[in-house]
N, C-alpha and C positions, 0 to 999 in steps of 0.2 A: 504494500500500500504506500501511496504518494500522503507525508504529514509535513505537515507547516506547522512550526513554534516561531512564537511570537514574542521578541524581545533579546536583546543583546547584555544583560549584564552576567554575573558569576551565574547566579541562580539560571540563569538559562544554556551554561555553558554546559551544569555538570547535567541540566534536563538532556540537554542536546546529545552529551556524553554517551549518555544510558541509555538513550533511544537507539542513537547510532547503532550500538549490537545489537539491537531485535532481527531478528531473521525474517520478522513482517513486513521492515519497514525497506521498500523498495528503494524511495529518494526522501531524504529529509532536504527541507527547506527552512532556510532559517532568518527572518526579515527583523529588525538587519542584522544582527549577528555582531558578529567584530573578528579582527584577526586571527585570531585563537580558534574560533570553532568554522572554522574553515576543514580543519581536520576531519571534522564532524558530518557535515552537511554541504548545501550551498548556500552559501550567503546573498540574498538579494532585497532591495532596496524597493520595498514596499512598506508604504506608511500603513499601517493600522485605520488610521483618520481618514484617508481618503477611501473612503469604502466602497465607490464604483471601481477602482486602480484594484483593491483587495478581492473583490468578486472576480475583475476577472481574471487575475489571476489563478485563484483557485478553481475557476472552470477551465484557464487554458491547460492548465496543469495536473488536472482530474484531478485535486486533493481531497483525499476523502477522511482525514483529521487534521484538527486545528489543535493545538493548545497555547494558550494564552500565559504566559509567563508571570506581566506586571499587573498591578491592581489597577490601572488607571482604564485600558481597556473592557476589562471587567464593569467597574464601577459607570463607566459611559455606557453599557451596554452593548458591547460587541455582542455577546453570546445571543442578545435578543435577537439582533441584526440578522445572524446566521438562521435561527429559526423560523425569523416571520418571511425570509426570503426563499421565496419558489423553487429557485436555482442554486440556492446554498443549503436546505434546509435537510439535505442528505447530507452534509458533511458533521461526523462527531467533533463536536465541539468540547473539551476537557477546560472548566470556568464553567460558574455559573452565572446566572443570568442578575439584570440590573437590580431588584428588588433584595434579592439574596445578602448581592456584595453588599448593600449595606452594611450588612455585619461588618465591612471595614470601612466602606465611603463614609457611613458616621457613628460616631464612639457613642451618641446620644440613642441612634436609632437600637444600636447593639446593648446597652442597657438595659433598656425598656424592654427589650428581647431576653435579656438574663432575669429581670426581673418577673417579668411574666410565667418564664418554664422554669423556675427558683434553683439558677442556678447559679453557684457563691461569687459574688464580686463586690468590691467596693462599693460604701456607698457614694451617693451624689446629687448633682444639683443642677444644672445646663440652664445656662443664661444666653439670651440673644444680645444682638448690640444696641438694640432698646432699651436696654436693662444692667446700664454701664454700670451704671452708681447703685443697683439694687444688689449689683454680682460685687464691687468694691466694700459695701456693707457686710456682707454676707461672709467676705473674707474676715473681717475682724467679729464675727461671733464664732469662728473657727480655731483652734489649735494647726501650729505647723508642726512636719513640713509641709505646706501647699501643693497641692498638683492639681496643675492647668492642662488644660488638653482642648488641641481646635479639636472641633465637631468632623471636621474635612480632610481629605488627604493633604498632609504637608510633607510629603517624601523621608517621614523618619523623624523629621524633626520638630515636630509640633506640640510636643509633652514635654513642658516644665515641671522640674520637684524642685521648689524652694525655701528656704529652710526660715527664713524671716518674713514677716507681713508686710515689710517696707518694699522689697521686692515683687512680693507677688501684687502690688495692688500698682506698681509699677508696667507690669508684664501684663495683667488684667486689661488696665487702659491702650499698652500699647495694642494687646490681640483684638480687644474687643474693640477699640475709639479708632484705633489708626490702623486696623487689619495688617496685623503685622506678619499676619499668613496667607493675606490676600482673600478671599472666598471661604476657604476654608475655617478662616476663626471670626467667618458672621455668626458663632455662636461656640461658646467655651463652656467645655464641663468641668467641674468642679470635683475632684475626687479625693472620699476618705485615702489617706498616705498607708499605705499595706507597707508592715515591713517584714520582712524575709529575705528568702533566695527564690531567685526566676531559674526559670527554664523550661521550653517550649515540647508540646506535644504534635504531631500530624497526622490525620488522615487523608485517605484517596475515600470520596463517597460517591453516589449516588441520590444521595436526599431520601432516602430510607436504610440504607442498610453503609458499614464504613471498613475500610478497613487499617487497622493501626501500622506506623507505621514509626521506625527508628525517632528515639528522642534526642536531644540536644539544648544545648545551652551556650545563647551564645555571650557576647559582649559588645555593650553597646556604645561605653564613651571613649573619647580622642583620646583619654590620659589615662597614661599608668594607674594602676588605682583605682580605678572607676572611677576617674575624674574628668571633670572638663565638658564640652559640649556633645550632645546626644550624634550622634552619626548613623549611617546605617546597619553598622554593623563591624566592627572590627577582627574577630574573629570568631568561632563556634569550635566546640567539641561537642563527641556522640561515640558510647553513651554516655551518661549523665552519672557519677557515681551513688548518688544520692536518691534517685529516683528508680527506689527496689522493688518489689513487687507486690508491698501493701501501698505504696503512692501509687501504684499504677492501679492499680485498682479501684482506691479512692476519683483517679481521675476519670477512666473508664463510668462508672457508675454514678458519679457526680457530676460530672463537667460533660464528656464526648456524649454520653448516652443520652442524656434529657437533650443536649441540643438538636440531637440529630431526631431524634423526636418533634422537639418543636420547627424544625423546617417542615416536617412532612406535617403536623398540624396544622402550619401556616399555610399549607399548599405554597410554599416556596420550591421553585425548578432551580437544585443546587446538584452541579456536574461538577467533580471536579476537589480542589484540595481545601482542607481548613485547616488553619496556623492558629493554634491554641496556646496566647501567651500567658503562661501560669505565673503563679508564685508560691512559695511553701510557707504557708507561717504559723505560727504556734496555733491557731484557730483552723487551720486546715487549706487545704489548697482553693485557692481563689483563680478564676479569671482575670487579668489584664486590662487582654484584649483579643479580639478575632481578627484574625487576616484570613483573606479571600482568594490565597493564593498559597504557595510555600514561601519561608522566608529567606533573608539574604546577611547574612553569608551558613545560615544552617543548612540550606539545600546540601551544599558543598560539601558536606559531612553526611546529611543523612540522606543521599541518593545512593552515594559511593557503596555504602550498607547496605544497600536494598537488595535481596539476593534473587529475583527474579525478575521476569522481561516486563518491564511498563505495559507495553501496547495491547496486551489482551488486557490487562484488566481497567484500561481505559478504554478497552471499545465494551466493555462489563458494565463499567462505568457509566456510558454513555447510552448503553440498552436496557439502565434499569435492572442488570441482572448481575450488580454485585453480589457476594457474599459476606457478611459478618466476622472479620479476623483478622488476628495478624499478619503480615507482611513479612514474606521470608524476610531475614534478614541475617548479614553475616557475625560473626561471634568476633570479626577484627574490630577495635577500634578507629576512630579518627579522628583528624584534629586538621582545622583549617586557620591560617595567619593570612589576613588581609596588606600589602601593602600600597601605603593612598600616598598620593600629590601632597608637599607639604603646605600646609596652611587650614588644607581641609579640616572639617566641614566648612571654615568660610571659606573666602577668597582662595585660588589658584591658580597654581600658570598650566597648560596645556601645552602638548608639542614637545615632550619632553624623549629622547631617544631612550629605549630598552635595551639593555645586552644582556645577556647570559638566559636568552628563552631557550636556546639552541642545548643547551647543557640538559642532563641531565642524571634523577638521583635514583633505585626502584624503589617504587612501594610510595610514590609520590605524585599527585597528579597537579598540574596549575591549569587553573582556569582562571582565561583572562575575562576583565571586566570592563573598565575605562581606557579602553584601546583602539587605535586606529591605524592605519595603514599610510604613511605619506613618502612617495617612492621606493620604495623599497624595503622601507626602514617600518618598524612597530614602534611606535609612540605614544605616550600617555595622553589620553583623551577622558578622564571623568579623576572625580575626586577619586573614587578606590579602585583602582590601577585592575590589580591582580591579585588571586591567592593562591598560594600552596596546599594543599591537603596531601597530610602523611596519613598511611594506615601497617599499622600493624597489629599484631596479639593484644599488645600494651600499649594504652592510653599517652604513656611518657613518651614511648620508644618513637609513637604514632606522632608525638609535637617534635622531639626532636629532629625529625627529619622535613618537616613542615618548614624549622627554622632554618636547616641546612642548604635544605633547596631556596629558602629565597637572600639567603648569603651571596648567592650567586646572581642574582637578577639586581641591578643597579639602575637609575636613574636620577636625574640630576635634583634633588627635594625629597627624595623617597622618603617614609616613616612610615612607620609600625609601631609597634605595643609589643614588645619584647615578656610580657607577665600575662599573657592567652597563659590559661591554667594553672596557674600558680596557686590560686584559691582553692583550687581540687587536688592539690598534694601532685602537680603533674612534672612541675619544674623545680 
């Protein structure tokens, strides 16, 4: 079969990875892709947004699967697109459709979702931008630390935790008075501050039945420490040492199960993955947040795990005739190290020359991210460049060869987070 995935960052490298050795998949296509998963696929320059250019594509091209990598397609309703369309409406689409991704387009809509099928998350409050000064009040009848969150997609970085009220009612006025997230924070939730340890769960569903699927944990800020400005992701390990098999269970039974109930109560049409961002804390494991997609840079770790062929059980997937269970998976470890553009998450320079891809280490795979192509040469094109993922037996064995391999890939500002695992006894 002819499949189209959709999107060029890590998360869709190590997608594109995995698919490539399906013995189903006759041509992967891959829009746009990047340097790196050339390996993979073909790479072609088809916008998602232009959706007459995207149809016919996939008619000139008989594709008879899509999957949809980023949440932003999602969240606009690509998967509607495919369905209400004549001529599209035979191709499996892996994503679900617009109503669905809610669960990630807004942290408001996904609440009111958790609270309805009672399933444990913070509490809260969602203020519009009508309701400047009622959401600045509201902040001083509260204990910190704060946490803000736009309603909307802000690519990762839209959740502030802050630990003073002088701040937060600073960050309040600017998301809420000066939209400081653009669209996305015409309306700000307000959330009880959960403390514990994170770390994320996934499954492949169908909107009735799911199947589990490698856990991980990743890491989200610029700085050593857990410090500094939120990013998309610095690095992940999988699995999670922490996460035994009475969390797993509690989370199964508490959190995966009642949701995937409440879609098929809602008659929500959900194909496709859920990113279950947990937390452990002395009161029990809580919801986050949902993503509507898998995440980034945890893909990278828990694809690599996955020990059987994607493409049936997304065409399982896509015909309603999942089954209920785990997801082979392998008994190796792994661990992925992100290296980004220095300055990131803010400001960056681009165009920066690569060496040492051509190297390599076994037992390590890089997939690139923020890459492009300019004569000849592979060049840094996004804040998080590239990552490495080790696997082995052991967790440790599995980071240090992560760090090894990207000893050897250089660019001119590179940085990392040299403490990926350090909290789980890894380094």
């Amino acid at each position: 079969m002819n499949v189209l995935l959709l999107g060029s960052g890590g998360r869709e490298s190590a997608l594109a990875w995995k698919m490539a050795q399906s013995p189903m998949v006759e041509s992967l296509f891959i829009a746009p892709g990047n340097p790196g998963m050339k390996a993979y696929g073909n790479c072609v320059s088809v916008d998602w947004k232009d959706r007459h250019a995207l149809a016919h594509f996939c008619t000139a091209e008989n594709i008879h699967m899509v999957v949809i990598g980023p949440e932003d397609p999602l969240v606009e309703g690509l998967a509607d697109y495919f369905a209400e369309s004549p001529e599209l409406s035979h191709i499996h689409v892996i994503g679900p459709k617009k109503e669905a991704a809610q669960l990630e387009g807004s942290k408001d809509f996904s609440k009111e979702f958790m609270r309805r099928h009672g399933i444990p998350t913070a509490g809260h409050r969602t203020f519009t931008s009508d309701q400047l000064e009622e959401a600045k009040h509201y902040l001083t009848t509260i204990d910190g630390p704060y946490v803000l969150k736009a309603d909307g997609l802000a690519a990762g970085k839209g959740v502030l935790i802050l630990d003073n009220l002088a701040d937060a009612l600073h960050e309040m006025d600017a998301m809420l008075g000066q939209a400081k997230f653009g669209a996305a924070s015409s309306r700000v939730v307000v959330e009880e501050f959960l403390d514990g340890i994170e770390f994320s769960v996934f499954v492949l569903t169908d909107g009735k039945d799911f199947m589990l699927m490698p856990e991980a944990k990743d890491y989200k800020r610029i700085g050593e420490g857990d410090r500094g400005l939120n990013t998309g992701g610095m690095g992940a390990v999988s699995p999670v040492p922490f996460v035994d098999s009475e969390v797993k269970k509690e989370v199964l039974s508490n959190i995966i199960a009642p949701t995937i109930r409440g879609l098929a109560h809602e008659k929500m049409d959900y194909v496709g993955f859920i990113f279950f961002g947990l937390i452990h804390t002395a009161k029990g494991v809580k919801v986050i947040e949902y993503n509507c997609r898998m995440g980034d840079p945890e893909t990278e770790v828990v694809i690599p795990r996955v020990d059987e062929d994607l493409i049936p059980l997304f065409i399982d997937a896509a015909t309603k005739k999942l089954l209920t269970r785990p997801m082979a998976q392998s008994e190796m470890a792994a661990c992925t190290v992100m290296q980004v553009s220095g300055g990131y998450p803010e400001a960056y320079e681009k165009g920066k020359p690569i060496s040492g891809l051509d190297m390599d280490i076994e037992g390590v795979l890089v997939f690139q991210a923020g890459t492009k192509e300019r004569d000849g040469q592979i060049v840094s094109h996004g804040g998080r460049v590239l990552c490495a993922t080790g696997m082995a037996p052991e967790a440790s064995t599995a980071l240090a060869k992560a760090y090894e391999r990207l000893d050897q890939i250089e660019f001119e500002g590179v940085y990392r987070r040299n403490d990926i695992g350090v909290d789980l006894g890894l380094r």
